[in-house]
N, C-alpha and C positions, 0 to 999 in steps of 0.2 A: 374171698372178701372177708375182712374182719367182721365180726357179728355177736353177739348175745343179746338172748329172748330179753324182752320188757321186763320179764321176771324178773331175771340173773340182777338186770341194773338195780332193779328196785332191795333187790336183796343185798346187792354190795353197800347200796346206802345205809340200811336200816343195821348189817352190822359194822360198817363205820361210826354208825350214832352207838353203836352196845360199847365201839374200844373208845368212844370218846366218855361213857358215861364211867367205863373203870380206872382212865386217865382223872377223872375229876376225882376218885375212889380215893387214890393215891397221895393226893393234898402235895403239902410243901414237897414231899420224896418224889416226885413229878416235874423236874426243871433241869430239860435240857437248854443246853446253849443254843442252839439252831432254833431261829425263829421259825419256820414252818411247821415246827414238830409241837411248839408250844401251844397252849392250852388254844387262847383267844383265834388263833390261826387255823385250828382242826375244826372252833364252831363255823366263823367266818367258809373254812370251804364246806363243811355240810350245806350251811347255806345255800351257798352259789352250788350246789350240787340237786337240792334240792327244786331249785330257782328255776335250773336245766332240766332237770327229769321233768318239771311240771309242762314248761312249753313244747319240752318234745311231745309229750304225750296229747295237750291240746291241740299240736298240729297234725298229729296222725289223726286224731278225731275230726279234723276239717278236712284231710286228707279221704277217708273211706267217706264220709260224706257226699266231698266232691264224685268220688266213684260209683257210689250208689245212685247220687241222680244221674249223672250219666248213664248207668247201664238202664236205668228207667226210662230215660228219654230214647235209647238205642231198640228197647225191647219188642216195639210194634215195625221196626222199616220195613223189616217182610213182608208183614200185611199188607203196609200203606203199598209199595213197592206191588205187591199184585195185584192190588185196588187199582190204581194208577195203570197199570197195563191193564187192565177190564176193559176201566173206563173210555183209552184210546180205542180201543179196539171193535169200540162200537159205533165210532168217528169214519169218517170219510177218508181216515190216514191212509198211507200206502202200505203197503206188503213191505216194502222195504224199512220202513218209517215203525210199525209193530213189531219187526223182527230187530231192529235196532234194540229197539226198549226192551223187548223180552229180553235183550242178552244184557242190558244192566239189571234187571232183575235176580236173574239167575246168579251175575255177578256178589250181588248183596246177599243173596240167598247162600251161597257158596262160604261167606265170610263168618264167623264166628265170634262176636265180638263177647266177649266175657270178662267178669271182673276177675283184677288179681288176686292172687292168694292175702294182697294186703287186705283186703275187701272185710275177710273171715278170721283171718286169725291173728290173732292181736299178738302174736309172739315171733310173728314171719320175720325173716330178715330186711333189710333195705331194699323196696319195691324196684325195679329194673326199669329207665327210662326208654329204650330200647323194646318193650317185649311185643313178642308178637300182638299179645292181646293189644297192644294200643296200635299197631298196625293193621289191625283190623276195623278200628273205630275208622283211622284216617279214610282207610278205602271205601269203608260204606259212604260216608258222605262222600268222597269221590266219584263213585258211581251214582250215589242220589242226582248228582248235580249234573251227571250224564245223563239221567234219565229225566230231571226237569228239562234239559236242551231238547228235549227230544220233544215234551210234550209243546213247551213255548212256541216253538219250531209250527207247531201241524195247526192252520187256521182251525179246523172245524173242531178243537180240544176246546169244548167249551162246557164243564159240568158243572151242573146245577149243587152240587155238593161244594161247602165251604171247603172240607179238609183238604179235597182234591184239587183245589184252585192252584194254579201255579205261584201265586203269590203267597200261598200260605204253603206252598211246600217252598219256597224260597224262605221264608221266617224259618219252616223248623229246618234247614238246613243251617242257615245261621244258630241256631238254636242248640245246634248240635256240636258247631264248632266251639260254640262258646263255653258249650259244658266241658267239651276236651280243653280248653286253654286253662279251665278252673282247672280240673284234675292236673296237670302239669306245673301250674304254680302251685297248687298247693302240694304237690311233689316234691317241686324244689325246695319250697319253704320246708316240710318234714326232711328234708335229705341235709339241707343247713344247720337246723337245729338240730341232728343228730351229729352233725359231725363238731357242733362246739357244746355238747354234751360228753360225747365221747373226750375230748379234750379235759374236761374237769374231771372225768371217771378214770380215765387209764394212760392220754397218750402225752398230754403236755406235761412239763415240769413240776414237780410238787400236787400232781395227782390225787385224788383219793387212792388211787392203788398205790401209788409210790410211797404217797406219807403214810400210809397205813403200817406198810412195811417198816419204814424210817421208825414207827412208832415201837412198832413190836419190837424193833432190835435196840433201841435205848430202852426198854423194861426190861430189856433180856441181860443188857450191860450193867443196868444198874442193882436187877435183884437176882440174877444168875439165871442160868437156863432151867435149874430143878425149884426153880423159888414159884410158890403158889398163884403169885403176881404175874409171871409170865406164861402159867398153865393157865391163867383166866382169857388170856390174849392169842396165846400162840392156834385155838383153835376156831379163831374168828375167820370164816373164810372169806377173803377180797379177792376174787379173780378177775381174770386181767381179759382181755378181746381176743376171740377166737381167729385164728390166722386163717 
């Protein structure tokens, strides 16, 4: 999958702004024919480049966010999860009915829900819709909600504890799904704006990588390849998306 750190981007901008400041250096001996290459067109896509770098990077920040509450709200199910079997087990339930519940216990106890590497490092590539980690979030509340049928189910499940209430393990199960549907839009929404970022930096037409290029080869045409003009330029690096 195509990829470069936040870094790499933010570095391709900053020396795109260095060859636009030595295009302005240049004055009148500066006037290609091709509009993309001229002056007012290089500010204009910095612009909209910068425009891009910024909403991607606000949406990764609401992106780990969303991930961090949810690993917060995921952090205690274990507990609750053996609280809740205690609880039953001191009920009138059956043998069959506590051994039920211990095996969604153990279930969730089994599952590993952990945040992604997008969580920690701000330089990771595009977070994976698919990854395990988030199939492990699904399952825990899968089996939570086994394990409230279970208790719903047993007349004599009546504890005097709020947390242990079936209705308040009904909220944080809702509670739970709701923080995974944040992390997912806000996935998609990072995964959109990276891809019409990327677009302004390397892959549509008249790119920051391409005009960059475009740029250097008309200084190169105009003041020769050993002219001091095009040694100012030629070691500006713009790299392009890793394959």
């Amino acid at each position: 999958m195509a990829s470069t750190s936040e870094t790499g981007h933010a570095k391709n901008i900053a020396n795109f702004q260095t060859l636009i400041e030595f295009v302005k250096g240049y004055g009148a001996a500066y006037n290609p024919s091709k509009q993309s290459i001229q002056l007012p067109a290089l500010l204009a896509l910095k612009a909209s480049a910068d425009s891009e770098m910024a909403n991607t990077l606000s949406k990764k920040n609401i992106y780990k966010n969303k991930v961090d509450e949810r690993q917060l709200a995921f952090s205690n199910i274990g507990t609750l999860a053996s609280r809740l079997v205690n609880a039953l087990e001191i009920t009138d339930a059956s043998a069959g009915s506590i051994k039920n519940a211990k095996s969604f216990r153990q279930k969730i106890l089994g599952k590993r829900a952990t945040p992604t590497k997008e969580s920690t490092d701000p330089n990771a590539p595009d977070p994976k819709t698919n990854s395990v980690s988030q199939k492990s979030f699904d399952q825990i509340i899968e089996h939570l909600s086994g394990l409230k049928s279970v208790l719903e189910t047993e007349p004599s499940y009546a504890p005097n504890e709020t947390e242990l209430h079936v209705a308040t393990i009904t909220a944080k199960i809702q509670d739970l799904r709701d923080k995974t549907t944040a992390v997912n839009t806000a996935l998609a929404e990072l995964s959109t704006s990276r891809i019409s970022r990327n677009k302004i930096l390397y892959t549509e037409e008249n790119s920051i990588y391409e005009t960059a290029t475009a740029v250097k080869k008309y200084i190169k045409s105009v003041f020769g390849a050993t002219s001091p003009e095009f040694k100012q330029v030629s070691g500006l690096k713009i790299k392009g998306l890793k394959k």
